[in-house]
C-alpha positions in Angstrom: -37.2 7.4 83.5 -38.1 10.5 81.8 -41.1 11.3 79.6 -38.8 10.6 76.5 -37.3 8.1 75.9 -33.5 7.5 76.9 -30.8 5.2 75.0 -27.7 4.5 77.3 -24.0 3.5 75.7 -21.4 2.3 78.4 -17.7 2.3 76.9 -15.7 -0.8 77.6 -13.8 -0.8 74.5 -10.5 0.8 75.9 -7.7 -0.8 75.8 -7.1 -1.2 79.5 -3.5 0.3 79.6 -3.9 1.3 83.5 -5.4 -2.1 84.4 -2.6 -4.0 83.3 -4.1 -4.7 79.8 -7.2 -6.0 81.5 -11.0 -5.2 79.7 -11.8 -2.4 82.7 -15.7 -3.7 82.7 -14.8 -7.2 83.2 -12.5 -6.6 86.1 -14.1 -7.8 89.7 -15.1 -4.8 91.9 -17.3 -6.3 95.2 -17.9 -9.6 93.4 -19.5 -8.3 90.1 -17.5 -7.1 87.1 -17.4 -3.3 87.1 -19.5 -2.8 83.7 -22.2 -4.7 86.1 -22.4 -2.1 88.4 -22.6 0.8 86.0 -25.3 -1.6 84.5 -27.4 -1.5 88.0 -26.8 2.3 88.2 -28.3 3.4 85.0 -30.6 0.7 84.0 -33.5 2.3 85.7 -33.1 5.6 84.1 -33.3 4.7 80.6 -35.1 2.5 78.0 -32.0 0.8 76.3 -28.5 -0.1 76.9 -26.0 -0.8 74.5 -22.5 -1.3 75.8 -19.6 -0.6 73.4 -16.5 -3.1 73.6 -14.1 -4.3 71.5 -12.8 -7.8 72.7 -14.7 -10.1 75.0 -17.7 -10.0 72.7 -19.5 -12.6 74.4 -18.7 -12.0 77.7 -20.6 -8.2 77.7 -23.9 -10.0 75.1 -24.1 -12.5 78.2 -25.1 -9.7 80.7 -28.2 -9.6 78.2 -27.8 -5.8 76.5 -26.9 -5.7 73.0 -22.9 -5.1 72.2 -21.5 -3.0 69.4 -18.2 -3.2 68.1 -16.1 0.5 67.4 -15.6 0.9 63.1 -12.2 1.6 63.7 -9.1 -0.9 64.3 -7.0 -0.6 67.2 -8.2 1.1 70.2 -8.8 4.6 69.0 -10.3 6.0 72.2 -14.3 6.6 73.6 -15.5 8.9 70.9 -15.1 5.6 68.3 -17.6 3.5 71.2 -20.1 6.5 71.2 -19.8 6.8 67.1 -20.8 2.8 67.3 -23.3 3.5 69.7 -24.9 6.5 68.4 -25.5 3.8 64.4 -27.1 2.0 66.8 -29.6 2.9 69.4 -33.1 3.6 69.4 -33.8 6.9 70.8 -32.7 10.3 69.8 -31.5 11.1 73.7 -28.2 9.4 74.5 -26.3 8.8 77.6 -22.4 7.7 77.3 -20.7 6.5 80.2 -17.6 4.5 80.8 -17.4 1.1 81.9 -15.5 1.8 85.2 -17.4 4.4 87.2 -19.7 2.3 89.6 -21.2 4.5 91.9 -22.7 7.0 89.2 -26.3 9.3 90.4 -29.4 7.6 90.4 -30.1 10.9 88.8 -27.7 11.2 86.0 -29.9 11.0 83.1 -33.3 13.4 84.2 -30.7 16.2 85.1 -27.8 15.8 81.7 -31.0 15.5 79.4 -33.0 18.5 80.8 -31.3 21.4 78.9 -31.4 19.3 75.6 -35.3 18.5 75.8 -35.1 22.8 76.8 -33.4 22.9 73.7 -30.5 24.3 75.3 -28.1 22.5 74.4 -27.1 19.5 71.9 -24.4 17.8 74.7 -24.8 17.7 78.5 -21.5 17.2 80.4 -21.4 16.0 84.2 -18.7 18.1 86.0 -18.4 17.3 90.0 -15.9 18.4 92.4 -14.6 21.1 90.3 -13.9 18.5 87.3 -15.6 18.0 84.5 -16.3 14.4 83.4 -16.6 14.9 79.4 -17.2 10.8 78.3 -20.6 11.1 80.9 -22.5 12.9 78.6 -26.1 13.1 77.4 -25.8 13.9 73.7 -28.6 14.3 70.2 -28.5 11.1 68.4 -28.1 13.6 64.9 -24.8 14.4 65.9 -23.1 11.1 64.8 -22.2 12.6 61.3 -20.8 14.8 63.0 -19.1 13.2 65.2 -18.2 10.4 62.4 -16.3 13.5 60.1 -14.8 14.9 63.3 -13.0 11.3 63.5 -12.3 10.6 59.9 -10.4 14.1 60.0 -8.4 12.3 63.0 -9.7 14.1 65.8 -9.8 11.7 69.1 -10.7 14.4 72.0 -13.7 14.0 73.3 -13.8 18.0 74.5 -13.0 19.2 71.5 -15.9 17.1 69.6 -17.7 18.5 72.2 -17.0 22.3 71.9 -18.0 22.2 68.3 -21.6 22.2 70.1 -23.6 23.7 72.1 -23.2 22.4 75.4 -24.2 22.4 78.8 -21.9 21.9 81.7 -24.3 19.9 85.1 -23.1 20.3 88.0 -23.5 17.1 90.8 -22.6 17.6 94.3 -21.3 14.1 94.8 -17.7 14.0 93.2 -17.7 10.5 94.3 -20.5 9.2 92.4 -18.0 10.0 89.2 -14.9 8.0 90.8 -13.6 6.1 87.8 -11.6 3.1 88.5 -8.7 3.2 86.2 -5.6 1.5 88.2 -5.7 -2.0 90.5 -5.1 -0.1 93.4 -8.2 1.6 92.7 -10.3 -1.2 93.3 -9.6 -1.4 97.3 -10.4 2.5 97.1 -12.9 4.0 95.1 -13.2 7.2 96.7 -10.5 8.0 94.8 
């Protein structure tokens, strides 16, 4: 963990479109629903975890991490789950990540949060194999009004939120540690 400390929202409150209408997080991947191994992956590199969903309440409180619940009705895409998240953690570093990307770094969070504690930057985006991943972010807890008027106003894309700040782009070497498993077939091949 780093010297400060580090609140972690995983987004599992999509509406599953690509899985067949499935929750993504609850899915089986190897045994263990997929927001179980995102979980294990960032657990040790932060202080609290609050996972964002919006049906199956009970099922994501039973894995022992608080659960909030997006302000909006409908499913109106990850930015609504890191609003929630962002009225609701601790810590004024945040890490978002999505429910369905279960082999992420073991060091994610030390290298996304280094230019903010620089004061570098206010967002840290994870890019990897030439793509950028904009929903894996580290971001300043004071942006939620932001965020929150960016949404009321109708906007939904998480880059363009993102561009309205000073950001920092991190570059992993591993594109597969960002493989997000979006589609059935993509269960019985993560690398994608």
């Amino acid at each position: 963990m780093t010297a400060s400390p580090i609140s972690a929202i995983i987004l599992a409150g999509g509406a599953g479109q690509r899985m067949g209408g499935q929750d993504k997080g609850l899915v089986k991947f190897h045994d263990r629903p997929l927001v179980a191994h995102v979980l294990a992956r960032i657990q040790p590199q932060v202080d609290e975890i609050l996972i964002s969903a919006n049906r199956n309440l009970e099922d994501y409180r039973a894995l022992g991490y608080g659960v909030v619940k997006d302000a909006f009705d409908g499913f109106e895409g990850p930015l609504a789950g890191v609003l929630a998240g962002l009225n609701s953690v601790r810590h004024d570093w945040v890490l978002t990540v999505p429910c369905d990307t279960p082999q992420l770094p073991a060091d994610l969070v030390q290298r996304l949060v280094a230019p903010l504690l620089a004061g570098q930057a206010e967002i840290a985006i994870a890019s990897a194999g030439g793509r950028t991943h904009p929903v894996i972010m580290m971001c300043a807890r004071h942006l939620k009004d932001d965020l929150n008027q960016y949404l009321a106003e109708g906007g939904r894309a998480v880059h363009a939120w993102q561009s309205r700040h000073m950001t920092a782009t991190i570059e992993f070497a591993d594109a597969a540690a960002f493989v997000n498993l979006n589609q059935p077939e993509d269960l019985s091949n993560p690398e994608g």
